[in-house]
C-alpha positions in Angstrom: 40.3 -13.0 38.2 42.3 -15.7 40.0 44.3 -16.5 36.7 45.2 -12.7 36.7 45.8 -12.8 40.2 48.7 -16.0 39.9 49.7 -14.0 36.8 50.5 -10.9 38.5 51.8 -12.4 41.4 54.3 -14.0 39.2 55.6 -10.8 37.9 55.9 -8.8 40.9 58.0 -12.3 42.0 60.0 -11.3 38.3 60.3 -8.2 39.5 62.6 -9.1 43.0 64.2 -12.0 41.5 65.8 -9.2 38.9 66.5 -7.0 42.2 68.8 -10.0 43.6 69.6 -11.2 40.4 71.0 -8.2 38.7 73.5 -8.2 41.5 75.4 -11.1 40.3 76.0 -10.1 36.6 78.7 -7.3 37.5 81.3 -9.4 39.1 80.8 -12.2 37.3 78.4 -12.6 34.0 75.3 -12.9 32.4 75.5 -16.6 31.9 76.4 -17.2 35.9 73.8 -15.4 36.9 71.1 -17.2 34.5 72.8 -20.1 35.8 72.3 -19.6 39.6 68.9 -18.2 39.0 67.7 -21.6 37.5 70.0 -23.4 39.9 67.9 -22.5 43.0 64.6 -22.2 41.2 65.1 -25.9 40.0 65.7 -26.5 44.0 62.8 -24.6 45.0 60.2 -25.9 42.3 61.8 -29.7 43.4 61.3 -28.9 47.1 57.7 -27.9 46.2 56.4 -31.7 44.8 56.4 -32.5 48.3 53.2 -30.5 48.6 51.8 -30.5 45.2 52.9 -33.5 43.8 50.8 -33.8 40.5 50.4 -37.1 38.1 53.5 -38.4 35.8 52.5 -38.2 32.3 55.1 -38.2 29.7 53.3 -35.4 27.7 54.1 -33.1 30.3 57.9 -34.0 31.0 58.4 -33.5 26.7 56.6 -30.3 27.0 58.1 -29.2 30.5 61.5 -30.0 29.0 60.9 -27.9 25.7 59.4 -25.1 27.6 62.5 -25.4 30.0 64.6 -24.8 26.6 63.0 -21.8 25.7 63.4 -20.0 29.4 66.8 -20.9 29.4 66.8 -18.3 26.2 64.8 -15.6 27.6 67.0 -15.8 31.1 70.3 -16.1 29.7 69.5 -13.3 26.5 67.5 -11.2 29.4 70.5 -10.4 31.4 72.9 -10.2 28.7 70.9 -7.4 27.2 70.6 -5.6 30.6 74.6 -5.8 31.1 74.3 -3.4 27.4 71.5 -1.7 27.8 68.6 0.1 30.3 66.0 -2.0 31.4 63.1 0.3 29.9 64.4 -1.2 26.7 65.2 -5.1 27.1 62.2 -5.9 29.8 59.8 -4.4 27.6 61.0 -5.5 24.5 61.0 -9.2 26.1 57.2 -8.9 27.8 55.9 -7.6 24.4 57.1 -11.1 22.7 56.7 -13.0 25.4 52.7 -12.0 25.3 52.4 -12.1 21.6 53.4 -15.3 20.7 51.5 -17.1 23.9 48.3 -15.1 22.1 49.2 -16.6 18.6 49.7 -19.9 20.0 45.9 -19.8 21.8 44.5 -18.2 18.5 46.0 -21.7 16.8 44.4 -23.6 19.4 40.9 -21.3 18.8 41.3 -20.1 22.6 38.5 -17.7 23.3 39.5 -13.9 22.1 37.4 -11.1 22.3 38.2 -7.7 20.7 39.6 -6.0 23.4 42.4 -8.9 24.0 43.2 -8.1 20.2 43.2 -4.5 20.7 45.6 -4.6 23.9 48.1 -6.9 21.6 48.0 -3.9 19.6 48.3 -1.1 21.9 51.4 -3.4 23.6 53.4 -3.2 20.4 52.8 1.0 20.0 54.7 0.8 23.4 56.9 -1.8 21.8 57.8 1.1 19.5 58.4 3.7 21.6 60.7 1.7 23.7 62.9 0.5 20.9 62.5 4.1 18.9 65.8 5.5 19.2 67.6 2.3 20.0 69.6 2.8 16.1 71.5 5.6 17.5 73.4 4.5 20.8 76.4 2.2 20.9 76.1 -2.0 20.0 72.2 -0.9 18.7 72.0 -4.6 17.0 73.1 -6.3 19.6 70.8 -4.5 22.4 68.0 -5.1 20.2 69.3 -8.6 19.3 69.4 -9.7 23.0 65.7 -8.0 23.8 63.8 -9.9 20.9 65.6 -13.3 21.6 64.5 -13.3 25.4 61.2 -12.8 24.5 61.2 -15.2 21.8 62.6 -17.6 24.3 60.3 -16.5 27.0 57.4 -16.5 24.7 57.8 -20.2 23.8 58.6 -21.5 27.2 55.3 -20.4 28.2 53.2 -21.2 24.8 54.0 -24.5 25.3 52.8 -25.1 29.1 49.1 -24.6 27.5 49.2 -28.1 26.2 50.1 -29.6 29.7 47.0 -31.1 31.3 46.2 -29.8 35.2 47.2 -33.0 37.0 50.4 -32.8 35.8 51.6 -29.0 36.1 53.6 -30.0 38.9 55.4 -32.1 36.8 55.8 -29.6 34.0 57.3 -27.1 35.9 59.5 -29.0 37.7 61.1 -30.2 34.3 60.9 -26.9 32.8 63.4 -25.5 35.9 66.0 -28.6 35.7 66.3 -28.7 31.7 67.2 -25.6 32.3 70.1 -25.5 34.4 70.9 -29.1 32.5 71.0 -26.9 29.2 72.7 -24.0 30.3 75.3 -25.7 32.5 77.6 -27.1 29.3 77.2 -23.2 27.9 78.6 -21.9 30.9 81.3 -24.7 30.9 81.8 -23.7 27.7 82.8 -20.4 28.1 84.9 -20.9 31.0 82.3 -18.4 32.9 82.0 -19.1 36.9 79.3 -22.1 37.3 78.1 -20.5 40.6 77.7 -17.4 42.1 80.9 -15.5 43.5 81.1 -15.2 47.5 79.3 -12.4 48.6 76.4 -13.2 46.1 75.3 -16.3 46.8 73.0 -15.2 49.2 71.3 -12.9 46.5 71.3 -15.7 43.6 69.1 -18.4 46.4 66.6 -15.4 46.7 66.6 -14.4 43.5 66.3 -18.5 42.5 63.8 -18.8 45.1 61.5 -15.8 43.6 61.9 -17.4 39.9 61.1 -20.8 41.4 57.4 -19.1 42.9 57.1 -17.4 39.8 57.0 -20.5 37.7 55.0 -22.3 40.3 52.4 -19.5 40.3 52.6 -19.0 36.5 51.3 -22.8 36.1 48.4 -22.3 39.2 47.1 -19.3 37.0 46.6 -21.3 33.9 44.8 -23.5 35.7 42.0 -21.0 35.9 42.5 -18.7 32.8 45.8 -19.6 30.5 45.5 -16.4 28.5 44.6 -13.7 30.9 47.6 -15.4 33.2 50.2 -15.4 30.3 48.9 -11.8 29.8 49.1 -10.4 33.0 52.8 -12.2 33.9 54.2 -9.8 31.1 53.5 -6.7 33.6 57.1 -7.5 34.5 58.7 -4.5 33.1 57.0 -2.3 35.7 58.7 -3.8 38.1 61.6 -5.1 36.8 61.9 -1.0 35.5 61.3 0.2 38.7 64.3 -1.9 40.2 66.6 -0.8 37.2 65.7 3.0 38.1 65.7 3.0 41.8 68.5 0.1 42.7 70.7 0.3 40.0 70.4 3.8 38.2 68.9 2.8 35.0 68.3 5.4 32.4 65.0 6.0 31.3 63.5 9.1 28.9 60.1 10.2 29.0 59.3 8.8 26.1 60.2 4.9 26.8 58.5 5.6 30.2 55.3 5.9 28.2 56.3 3.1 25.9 56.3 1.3 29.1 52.8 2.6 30.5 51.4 1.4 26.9 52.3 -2.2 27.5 51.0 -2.2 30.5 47.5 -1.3 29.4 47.8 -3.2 26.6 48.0 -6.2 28.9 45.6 -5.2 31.3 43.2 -4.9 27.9 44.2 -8.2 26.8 43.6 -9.6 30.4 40.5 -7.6 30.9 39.2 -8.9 27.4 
């Protein structure tokens, strides 16, 4: 229950990082507010070795680093997609993925799975369906679909990969993950001549939105330390909130019939959780 606790806790954190966060993105872009999100999570996660200061292993900065690659994916494809599409689409689409392949990656590693964490996977992807269903017929359908699956691809490996990092150095692990990162992304927004760092008037929202990411990484790596799979699970309830703040804050769209797509990843998790 505590793993599930951390996990959740790290979701509902998801969830208000994406109410600041989404704030950014429409007077600037996508890739700036990915940016300043993992700016002032790196800060935050840094700031946080004071108190739990772990042991240095190199295992743990390679797999950190490679995890760090693989959120800077989800982040940067996450928001993209939102500036296309409604967030009963992309989050959903991104938890879904984001669960499965952590669950392939423990059945390689002969994790414990019972059938009821086997049925939930299933039961996720029939919501999976019912989100996307529909998705063919409104404008840029490729690419809305094409930003959805590669943030959970992204978000799926970055968090696969923090089950081979030992306890003692989870500190460590995280801290890397939130500074490769920024140091990846940084060129890419370069690149693109995008804004490096939030506009005025939203940098306040981009430190508490960097600040929430920062806990949810930190509470993400506390739950595996208890129960990796029903912590990976559980994170993925994001889209509930993450939905909610769409609907509410920012006037998402969202038909009955994605709501329920919604509702069935949701129990899916809580069955592969509860499993």
């Amino acid at each position: 229950m505590i793993g599930a606790s951390l996990g959740l806790l790290a979701a509902v954190l998801i969830g208000i990082a994406d109410l600041y966060g989404r704030r950014i993105t429409p007077v600037s872009s996508s890739l700036t507010t990915a940016l300043s999100l993992q700016m002032f999570a790196a800060l935050f996660v840094a700031a946080s070795l004071l108190l739990w200061p772990g042991q240095i292993e190199l295992a743990a900065i390679l797999w950190g680093a490679c995890s760090g690659v693989g959120f800077t994916i989800g982040l940067a494809c996450y928001y993209k997609g939102l500036s296309t599409a409604s967030s009963a689409i992309i989050a959903p689409l991104s938890a879904v993925l984001s669960v499965f392949i952590p669950f392939l990656w423990g059945v390689f590693r002969r994790l414990d799975m019972t059938p009821l964490s086997v049925g939930g996977v299933g039961v996720a992807f029939c919501g999976l369906i019912l989100v996307t269903r529909g998705v063919f017929s409104r404008e840029r359908p490729r690419g809305v679909l094409r930003w959805g699956l590669c943030s959970g691809v992204g978000y799926g490996i970055g968090q696969a990969v923090l089950l081979e990092v030992s306890l003692e150095a989870g500190p460590l692990a995280v801290s890397t993950q939130r500074f490769m990162a920024f140091m990846v992304l940084l060129p890419v927004v370069l690149g693109r001549r995008n804004q490096p760092f939030p506009p005025r008037g939203t940098r306040l929202a981009a430190a508490l939105a960097g600040l929430c990411a920062g806990g949810a990484s930190v509470a993400l790596f506390q739950g595996l330390r208890f129960d990796p799979l029903s912590t990976i699970t559980t994170v993925a309830v994001f889209p509930v909130f993450t939905v909610a703040v769409g609907r509410y804050f920012y006037a998402d769209s969202i038909t009955k019939r994605q709501g329920i797509g919604v509702l069935c990843a949701l129990v899916g998790t809580i069955g592969v959780v509860i499993g």
